[in-house]
N, C-alpha and C positions, 0 to 999 in steps of 0.2 A: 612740809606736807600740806595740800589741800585741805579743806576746811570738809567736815560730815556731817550729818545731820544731829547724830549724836556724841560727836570731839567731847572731851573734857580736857580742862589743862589747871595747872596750879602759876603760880607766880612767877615761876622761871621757865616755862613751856608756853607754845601755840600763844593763843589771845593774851592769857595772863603775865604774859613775857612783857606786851605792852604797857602792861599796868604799873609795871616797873622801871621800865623805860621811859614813860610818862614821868614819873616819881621823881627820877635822877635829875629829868630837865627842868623840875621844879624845885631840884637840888641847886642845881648850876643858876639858874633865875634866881634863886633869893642872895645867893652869893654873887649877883653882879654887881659892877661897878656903882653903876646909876639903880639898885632893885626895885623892880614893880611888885614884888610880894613878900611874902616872908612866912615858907613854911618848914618851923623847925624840924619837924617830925618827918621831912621827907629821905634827907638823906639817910638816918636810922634805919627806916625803913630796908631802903634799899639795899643797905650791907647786909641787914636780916636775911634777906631773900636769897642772897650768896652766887649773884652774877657777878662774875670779876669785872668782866669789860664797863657793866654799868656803876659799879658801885667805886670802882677809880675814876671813872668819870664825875659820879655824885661830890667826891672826895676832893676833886681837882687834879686828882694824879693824871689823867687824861685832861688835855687841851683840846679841844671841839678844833684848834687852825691845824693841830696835827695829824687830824683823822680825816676831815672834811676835803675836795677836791676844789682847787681853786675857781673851777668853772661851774661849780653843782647848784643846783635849785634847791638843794632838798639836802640836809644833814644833822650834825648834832647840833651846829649853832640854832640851826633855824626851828629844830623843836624844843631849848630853849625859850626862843623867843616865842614861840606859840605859846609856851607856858605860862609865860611872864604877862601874855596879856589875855588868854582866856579863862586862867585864874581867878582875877579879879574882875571878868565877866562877871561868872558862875558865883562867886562871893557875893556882887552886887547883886544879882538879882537875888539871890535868896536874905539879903537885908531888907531891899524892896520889897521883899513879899512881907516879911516879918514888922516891918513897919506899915504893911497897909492892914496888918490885925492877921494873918495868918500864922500859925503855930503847927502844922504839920508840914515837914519839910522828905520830900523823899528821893534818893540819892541809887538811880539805877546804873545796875552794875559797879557798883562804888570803887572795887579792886583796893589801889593802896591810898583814896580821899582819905584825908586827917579833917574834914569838915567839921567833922560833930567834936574836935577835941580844939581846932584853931581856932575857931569863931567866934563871936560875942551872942551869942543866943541868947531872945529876952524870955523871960522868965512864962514857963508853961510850955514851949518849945519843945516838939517831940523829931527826933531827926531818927528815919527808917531807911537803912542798907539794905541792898535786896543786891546778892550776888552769890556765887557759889558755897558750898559750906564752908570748903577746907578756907577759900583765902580769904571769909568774913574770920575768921577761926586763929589764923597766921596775925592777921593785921592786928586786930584785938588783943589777941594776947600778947604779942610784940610790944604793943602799946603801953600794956597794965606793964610790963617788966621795964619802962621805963619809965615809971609811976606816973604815965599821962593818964588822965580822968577826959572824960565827955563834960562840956561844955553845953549840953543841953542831954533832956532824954532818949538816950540812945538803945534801940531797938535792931537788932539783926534781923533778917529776913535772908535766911540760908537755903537758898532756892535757885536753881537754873531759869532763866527767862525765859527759856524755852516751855519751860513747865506751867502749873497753873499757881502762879504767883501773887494774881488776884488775891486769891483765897486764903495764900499762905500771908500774905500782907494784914488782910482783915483779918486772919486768927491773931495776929501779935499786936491789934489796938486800933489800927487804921479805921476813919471814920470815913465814910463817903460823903455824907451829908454836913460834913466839914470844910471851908475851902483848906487847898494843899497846895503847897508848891513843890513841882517835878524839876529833876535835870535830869539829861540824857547826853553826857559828857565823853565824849571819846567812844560811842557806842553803837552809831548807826551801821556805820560803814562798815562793823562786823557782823551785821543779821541781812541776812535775804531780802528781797524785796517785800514779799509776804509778810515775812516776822517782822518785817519794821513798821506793816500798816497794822500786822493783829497789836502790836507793841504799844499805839499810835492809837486805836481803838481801845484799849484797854483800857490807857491813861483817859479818854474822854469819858467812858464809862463810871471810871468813880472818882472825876471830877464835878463838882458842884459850880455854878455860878461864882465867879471871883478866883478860880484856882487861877494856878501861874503854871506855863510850861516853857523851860531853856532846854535847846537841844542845839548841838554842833553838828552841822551837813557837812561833809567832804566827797569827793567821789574824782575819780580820774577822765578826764577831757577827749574821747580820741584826736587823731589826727586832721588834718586838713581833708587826708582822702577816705577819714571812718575808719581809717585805723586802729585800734588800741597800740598807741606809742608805749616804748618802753620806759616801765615802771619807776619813777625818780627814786620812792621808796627803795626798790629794791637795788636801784644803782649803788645808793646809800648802802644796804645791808649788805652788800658785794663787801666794801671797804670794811664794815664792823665785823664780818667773820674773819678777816684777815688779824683781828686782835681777840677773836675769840667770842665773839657773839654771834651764835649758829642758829637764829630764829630764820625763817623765811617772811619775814613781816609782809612782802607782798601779797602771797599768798593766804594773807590770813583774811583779807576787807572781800566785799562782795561787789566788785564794780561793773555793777551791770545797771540796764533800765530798768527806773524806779521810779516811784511818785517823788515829786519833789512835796517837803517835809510841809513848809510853809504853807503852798497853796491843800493839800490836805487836809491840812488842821483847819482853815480857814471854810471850809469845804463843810465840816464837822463841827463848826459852834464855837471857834476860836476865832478871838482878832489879833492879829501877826504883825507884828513889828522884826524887821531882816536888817543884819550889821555882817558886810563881808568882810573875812580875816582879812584884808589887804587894810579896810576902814582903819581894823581896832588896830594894826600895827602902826599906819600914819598916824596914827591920834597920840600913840606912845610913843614918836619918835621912833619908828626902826627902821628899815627897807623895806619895800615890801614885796612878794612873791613876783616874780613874774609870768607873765600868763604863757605858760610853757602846756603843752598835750603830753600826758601823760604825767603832771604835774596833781596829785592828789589837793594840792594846796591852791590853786590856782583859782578856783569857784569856790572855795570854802566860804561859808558862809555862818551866823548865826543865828537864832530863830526863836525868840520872847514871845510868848505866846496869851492870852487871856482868855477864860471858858465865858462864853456871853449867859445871859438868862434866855 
């Protein structure tokens, strides 16, 4: 189903279905052969949530060579591998930050992140989710019933983005006049063009001098003739309903003309440092995407960001 202005969904529907399926591939990436991460908490996760197709995959009862098309650009291997290295992206920069004296760390749209329970957070380190209520609500509690603890001061912020979040942020301790480091992790390519500049806006507003902003660009390429080629994602999800995974993931991202992330923020008091997914996969040893249209992965890029004075 298209996406509205006012959609909700929980962790097995629409958007939040991603959240899960993100999870799984963080499942499968810590259990590889050679692993670039190691998040315990994901595959629990997962099986919580009660998607069969994902959580046999988390589990390894599914094989990514068994579902995947031997000609495909785009399937369960390859968002493993996105996991396996934009993970420890997203890690590293929020070390970076914590190492250059930053202690407010904020995790937009969080869905099923175990951030604030994996991590080494140094001491005084407040970590703020800002995401729906129900699945700040699910994750959490999930968590505490398998006696995980936060790793740093963990804060909800039970709010739609859509909403005024700002404000729901600074009611629960958020200091503006603090530096902070943001991420925008799997998030863009779900909000409109508008909502990702008001989104993008917001964050520079109650950033200070020295904040940090990580954010992952994705978006689909058309054709040679401006076409919108057809959807690799959803070629993909063709194959996953056939074992019982009934999302329409194409339909959930917004891929139309937009500011690009980088030069916006640069625009607005930020200096931009850009790593395309193809970079961080050759750097880890993997293959990497080929520049396919209609390929969501194909321009993916990612975007470290610095608020100047």
């Amino acid at each position: 189903m298209p996406r509205t202005d006012n959609d909700s969904w929980d962790l097995a529907t629409s958007v939040g279905a991603t959240a899960t399926m993100v999870a799984a591939g963080r499942a499968v990436a810590t259990k590889a052969a050679k692993p670039l991460i190691d998040d315990p908490f994901a595959e629990p996760l997962v099986r919580a949530v009660g998607i069969d197709f994902l959580a046999r995959w988390a589990n390894g009862e599914i094989d990514a060579a068994d579902i995947d098309g031997a000609e495909d650009t785009w399937g369960l291997q390859r968002i493993a591998d996105l996991m396996g290295v934009r993970t420890p992206y997203f890690d590293g920069f929020f070390r970076d930050a914590m190492d250059a004296g930053i202690r407010q760390a904020v995790i937009l749209a969080s869905g099923l992140d175990a951030r604030a329970y994996r991590l080494s957070w140094p001491a005084g380190a407040t970590v703020f989710e800002i995401d729906q209520p129900d699945v700040l609500e699910f994750k959490n509690s999930t968590l505490a019933d398998l006696d995980a603890r936060p790793t740093a001061e963990l804060r909800v912020v039970p709010i739609d983005l859509r909403h005024d979040w700002p404000t729901a942020l600074r009611e629960k301790g958020f200091d503006p006049t603090r530096p902070s480091a943001w991420i925008a992790e799997g998030l863009l390519a779900f909000l409109p063009p508008d909502a990702q500049d008001r989104l993008l806006d917001n964050i520079t507003s109650l950033s200070t001098a020295g904040s940090r902003l990580a954010a992952e660009i994705f978006g689909s390429r058309p054709d040679e003739n401006g076409e919108q080629a057809k959807d690799m994602v959803a070629v993909a999800g063709e194959r996953w309903r056939e074992h019982g995974f009934d999302v329409e993931l194409a339909n959930l991202r917004y891929d139309v003309e937009r500011n690009d992330v980088a030069a916006y923020l640069y625009r607005h008091g930020w200096r931009t440092e850009v790593r395309t997914l193809n970079e961080l996969f050759a750097s880890n040893g993997l293959p990497e995407v080929p520049s396919t249209a209609g390929n969501p992965a194909s321009d993916a890029y990612y975007c470290t960001a610095i608020k100047q004075p």
